[in-house]
Structures are given as structure tokens and as C-alpha cells.
C-alpha positions, 0 to 999 in steps of 0.5 A: 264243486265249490265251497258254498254252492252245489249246483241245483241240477246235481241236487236233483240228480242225489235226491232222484237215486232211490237207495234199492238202485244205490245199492245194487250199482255201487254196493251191492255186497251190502244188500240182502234179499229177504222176500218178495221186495224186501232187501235189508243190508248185512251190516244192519240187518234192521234196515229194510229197504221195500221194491218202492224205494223206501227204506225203515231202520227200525232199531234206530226209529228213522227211514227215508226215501232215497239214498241221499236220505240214508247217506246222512241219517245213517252213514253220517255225511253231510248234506254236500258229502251226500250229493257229491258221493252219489253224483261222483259215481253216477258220474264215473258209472251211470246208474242200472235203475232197479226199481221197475216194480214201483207201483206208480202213482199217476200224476199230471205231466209238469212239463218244465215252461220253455224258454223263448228261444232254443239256441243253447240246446240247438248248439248242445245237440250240434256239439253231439253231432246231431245233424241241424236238420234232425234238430230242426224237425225235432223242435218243428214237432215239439219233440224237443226244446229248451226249458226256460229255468236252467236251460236243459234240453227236454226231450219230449213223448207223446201219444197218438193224438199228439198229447205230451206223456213223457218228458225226459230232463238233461243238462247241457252245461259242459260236464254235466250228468243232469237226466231226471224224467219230468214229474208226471211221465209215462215211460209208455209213451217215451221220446219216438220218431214215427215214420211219416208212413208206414214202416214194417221196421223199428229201431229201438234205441236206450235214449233219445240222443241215440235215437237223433243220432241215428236218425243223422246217420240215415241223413248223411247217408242221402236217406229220408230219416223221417220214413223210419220208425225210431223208438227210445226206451227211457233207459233199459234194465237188467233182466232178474235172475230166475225170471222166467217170464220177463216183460218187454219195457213199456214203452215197446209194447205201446208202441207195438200196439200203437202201430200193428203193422210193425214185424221187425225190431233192430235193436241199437241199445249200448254196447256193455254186459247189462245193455246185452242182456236186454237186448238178448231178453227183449230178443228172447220175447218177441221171438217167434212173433217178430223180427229181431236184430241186435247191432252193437257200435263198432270198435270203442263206441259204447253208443249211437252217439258216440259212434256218431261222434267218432266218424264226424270228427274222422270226417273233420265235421266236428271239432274234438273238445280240448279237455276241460277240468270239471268243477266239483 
């Protein structure tokens, strides 16, 4: 990062992360439950932290709303020593978010304007390995586009109706970490790709790049990714110990609802400890009442993507990057 600007999609990316998850990702050991939705941390047992991400230090009169907040006021950095701590862990861990409790507020979906062409997405999703066919269909269905202001690629939900619900943000730019949801979005309706008939199947994925990544690998395999039901889950989240009746995320459940004829899930959701546990309690759920598998990316994938990746440059379909210092 140089010395005078700090990008405005990293700025985004530290005002996005509510403490609640800050803390459980990258300082757990500071964080103490009290009751209910109230944490406080053990080296200032004043400062509350409620489950809707706002934080109070009472002993000191000033609060906040997110980490970035409490990183200045209360652990003194500066505006830019904020943004660059928060993103260079999000960076090398990406972040479980913990606050599916929130009480959300329902706003209008503001979806960013588009911009008049899509050439830098298209050439971003290219260099994912998506296929130009998947990306094609994608855009002929106002799934995904680019954004006219900084030219993230922007995944799009929608309804039965074909009403926009949900929109998912992320960057394109060489290095870059940007995801942020659109003000407004309904994970209930997260980014899917509904079999054009009826399918007894679905495909649960953690993101809307695994989900056209999965639909290029029906592609290469001469298979017609548009007869299968392919659902993202706007990111999974960690089951809570104790919780002895755990929800399916909103987004599966409308999705189940919407289309009643499904009978089994198979899940690709990304192959770490936390992802796991998802799976298994997404599994635990639904058992009894649906079909369930779980099939993790083989050798070092950590996702869909990945593995995608890894074979198309075993085939030579899609160069290896040489290796680019990201500025800072």
C-alpha cells in the first residue's frame, strides 16, 4: 500500500468486518462470553460487544460499530494501520462470519449501476478458468455483470419472478480480497442456477465462483450444465457449540421451498475444518428427509475453483500466473 492512498475497495472490505467476527477469527482468546449475545473482552471487561456487532466501552464513554472503529479508539492505530491490519488477515485467513443472529434490517437492494461493456470481468472469470460458455449464459441471464465505478464483477440472486434480491461484490484487480454483499441483499435469495427442467438433484456450493466453476466441469465433460440445479450459500458458517437445533442457511431452505421436487443435496462446500463442520450439520438436518453427500476437492484444492484451476493448467487450457508482489 503506498504511502498516501489506500484503495477504496480495501476501505470497504475494514469498514465490512463487525468486531464480534474480528475477534472470534483473529483474537479469540480476547473474547468472553457474558450471556445471551453479549461478549466482553478479558483485557477490558467494560467493553461490551452485543450479537448485532456493536460494541460500548463503558468505562471510557466511546463505542462503535465495527472492528475498524475499535481499532483506532481503543488500541490507538491509525485510520490506515486499521484498514491494513484488518485486510492483511483477512488476506492470509479469510474470515468465518459470526453474526448470523443480527436482526436485519430490510432495505431496498442497491445494486451497483453496470457498466457498458463486461470485458474485464469476462477476462477475470476466464483467468478462474470459468468456462466462456458458462460466463456467456451467466450474463445472458443478469446473473453476473460488471459494475460501472470500479469494475468488480457482480454476482447476482434472484427470485422466482426473476426480481434481483441478492447481490454479491468482488474485486477483479490482481491481489485483490474485495467481497462485500450489496446493501439490500437477501442471502434468501443468494446467486443459483436453476435447472431449466426439473431436477431431483441439488448442488450446494460456499460461492458463486465455485457454482460456475462446477457448472464448467459438467461442460468439459460434454454434459448440459444448464439441467442442474447449482445453489451458492453466500458463505457458511460454523455450527455453535451446544446448539442442539441448528438451522439450514437461508438460502437452502428458500430454495428447498421454491422448488419442492428436489430429494437430494450434494454438497461441494470448501475442504477446511470449519467448512466440515457445515457440511456434516447441513447433512445432520436434512437427514431422514433428503439425500445427502458431501464431496471435498481431491489432493490440495481447497475449493471448486481451485480444482478447476489445477486440471485446466495439467491440460495446458490455462496459463500459471507468474508470481506478482502485491502492493500494500
Amino acid at each position: 500500500m503506498g504511502n498516501g492512498y489506500i484503495p477504496e475497495e480495501q476501505i470497504e472490505e475494514a469498514r465490512q468486518m463487525d468486531l464480534l467476527s474480528y475477534l472470534r477469527n483473529y483474537e479469540p482468546q480476547e473474547l468472553k462470553h457474558l450471556s445471551g449475545n453479549t461478549y466482553c473482552l478479558r483485557s477490558h471487561d467494560s467493553l461490551k460487544i452485543s450479537g448485532k456487532g456493536l460494541w460500548n466501552w463503558f468505562s471510557q464513554g466511546v463505542g462503535g460499530r465495527n472492528a475498524l472503529d475499535f481499532l483506532m479508539k481503543v488500541r490507538g492505530l491509525t485510520f490506515r494501520q486499521a484498514v491494513e491490519q484488518i485486510t492483511d488477515r483477512t488476506a492470509a485467513i479469510p474470515p468465518v462470519y459470526h453474526y448470523a443472529e443480527v436482526e436485519e434490517v430490510k432495505k431496498e437492494l442497491d445494486l451497483p449501476e453496470k457498466n457498458s461493456n463486461s470485458k474485464r470481468v469476462f477476462a477475470y472469470l476466464m483467468s478462474r478458468g470459468i468456462d466462456k460458455e458458462v460466463i456467456s449464459y451467466c450474463m445472458k441471464q443478469g446473473l453476473v455483470y460488471e459494475c460501472k465505478n470500479h469494475h468488480n464483477a457482480v454476482f447476482v440472486g434472484k427470485d422466482l419472478s426473476g426480481t434481483p434480491k441478492y447481490a454479491a461484490k468482488r474485486g477483479t484487480a490482481t491481489g485483490s480480497n474485495f467481497k462485500v454483499d450489496a446493501v439490500g441483499s437477501d442471502k434468501k435469495y443468494s446467486f443459483s442456477m436453476p435447472a431449466v427442467k426439473p431436477n431431483e438433484v441439488l448442488h450446494l456450493f460456499e460461492a458463486a465462483i465455485d457454482v460456475m466453476s462446477y457448472a464448467t466441469l459438467l461442460h468439459m465433460k460434454g454434459k448440459d450444465f444448464k439441467q442442474y440445479n447449482l445453489l451458492s450459500l453466500a458463505g457458511v458458517y460454523a455450527p455453535k457449540k451446544g446448539d442442539d437445533s441448528p438451522k439450514l442457511p437461508v438460502g437452502l431452505e428458500r430454495f428447498l421451498k421454491d422448488y419442492p421436487h428436489i430429494k437430494q443435496l450434494n454438497l461441494h462446500i470448501d475442504n477446511d475444518e470449519v467448512r466440515r463442520a457445515a457440511s456434516l450439520t447441513i447433512k445432520k438436518i436434512v437427514q431422514g428427509q433428503y439425500t445427502c453427500g458431501i464431496f471435498s476437492p481431491t489432493g490440495d484444492c481447497k475449493d471448486i475453483n481451485d480444482y478447476l484451476v489445477s486440471i485446466k493448467r495439467e491440460k495446458g487450457l490455462l496459463k500459471t500466473p507468474e508470481k506478482q508482489t502485491v502492493s500494500r
